[in-house]
Wavefront OBJ file of the C-alpha trace (Angstrom):
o trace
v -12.426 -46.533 38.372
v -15.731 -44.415 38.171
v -16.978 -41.906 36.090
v -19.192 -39.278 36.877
v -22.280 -39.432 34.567
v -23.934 -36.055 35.546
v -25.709 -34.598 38.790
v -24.035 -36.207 41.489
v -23.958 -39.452 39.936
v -21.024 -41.532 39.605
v -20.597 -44.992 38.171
v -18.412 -48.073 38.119
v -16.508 -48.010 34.827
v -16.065 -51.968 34.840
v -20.200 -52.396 35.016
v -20.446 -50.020 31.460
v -21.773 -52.087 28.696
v -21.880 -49.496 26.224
v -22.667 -45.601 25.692
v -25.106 -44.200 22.983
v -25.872 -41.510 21.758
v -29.580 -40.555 21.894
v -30.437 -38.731 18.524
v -28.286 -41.193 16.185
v -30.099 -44.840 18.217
v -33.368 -43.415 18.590
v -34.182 -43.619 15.045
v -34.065 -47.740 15.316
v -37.017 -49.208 16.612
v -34.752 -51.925 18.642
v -33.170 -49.102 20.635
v -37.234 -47.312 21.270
v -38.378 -50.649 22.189
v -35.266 -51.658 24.944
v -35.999 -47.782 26.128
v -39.254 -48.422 26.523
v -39.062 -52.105 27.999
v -36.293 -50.606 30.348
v -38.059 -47.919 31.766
v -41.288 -50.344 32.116
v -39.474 -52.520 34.310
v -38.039 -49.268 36.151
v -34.420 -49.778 35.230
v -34.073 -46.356 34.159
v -32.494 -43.735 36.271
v -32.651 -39.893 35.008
v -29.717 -37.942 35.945
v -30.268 -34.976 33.860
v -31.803 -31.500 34.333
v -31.304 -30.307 30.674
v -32.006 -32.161 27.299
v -30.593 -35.524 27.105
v -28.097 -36.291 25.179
v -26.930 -39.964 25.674
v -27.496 -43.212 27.767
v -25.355 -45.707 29.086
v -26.620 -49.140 29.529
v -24.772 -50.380 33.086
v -24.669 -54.255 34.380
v -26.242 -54.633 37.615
v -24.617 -57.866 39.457
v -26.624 -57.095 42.550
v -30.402 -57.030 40.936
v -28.825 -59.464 37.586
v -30.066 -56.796 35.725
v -29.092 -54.235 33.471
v -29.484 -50.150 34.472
v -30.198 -47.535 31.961
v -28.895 -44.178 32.730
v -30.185 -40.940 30.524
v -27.783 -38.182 31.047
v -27.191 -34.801 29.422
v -23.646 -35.085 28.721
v -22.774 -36.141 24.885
v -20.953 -39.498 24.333
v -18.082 -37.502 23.819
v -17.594 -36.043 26.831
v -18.516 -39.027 28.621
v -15.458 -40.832 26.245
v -12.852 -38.245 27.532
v -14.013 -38.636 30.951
v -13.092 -42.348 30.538
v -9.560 -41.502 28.934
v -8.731 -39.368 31.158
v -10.038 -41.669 34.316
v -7.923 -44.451 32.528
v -4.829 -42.687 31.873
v -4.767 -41.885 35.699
v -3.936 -45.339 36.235
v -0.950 -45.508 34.574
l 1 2 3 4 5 6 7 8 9 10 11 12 13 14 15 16 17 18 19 20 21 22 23 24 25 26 27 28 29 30 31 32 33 34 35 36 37 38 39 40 41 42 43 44 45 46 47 48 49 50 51 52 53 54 55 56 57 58 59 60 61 62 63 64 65 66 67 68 69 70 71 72 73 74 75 76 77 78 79 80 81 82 83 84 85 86 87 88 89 90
């Protein structure tokens, strides 16, 4: 299934490793650090207009790396969008 992340960007649920939320795993310097690494190494995509709210950390097959996405939806949203994506299948 996919799940649309913000702007016109969709993604593969199946590559999501995980979804965080920006103002509670910015305070740890692990999470500022893989930010910063990530967006070194240009594995960052921005698909926001407004102030970000999450990021979900994606598994890349194709490049065998990961992809960082910074969107402005909140984790919850993006959580019901999954449910709801899921439930579909049934």
């Amino acid at each position: 299934m996919f799940l649309h992340i913000g702007l016109d960007k969709v993604i593969l649920t199946d590559d999501i490793v995980g979804i965080f939320d920006l103002d509670n795993t910015t305070v740890s310097k692990h999470t500022r650090d893989y930010l910063s690494k990530s967006e070194k190494s240009k594995t960052v995509v921005n698909v926001c207009t407004d102030l970000p709210k999450s990021f979900i950390v994606c598994k890349n097959p194709a490049r065998d790396k990961k992809t960082v996405y910074i969107t402005q939806l909140g984790t919850a949203t993006l959580l019901k969008r999954l449910g709801s994506a899921s439930s579909g299948l049934k």
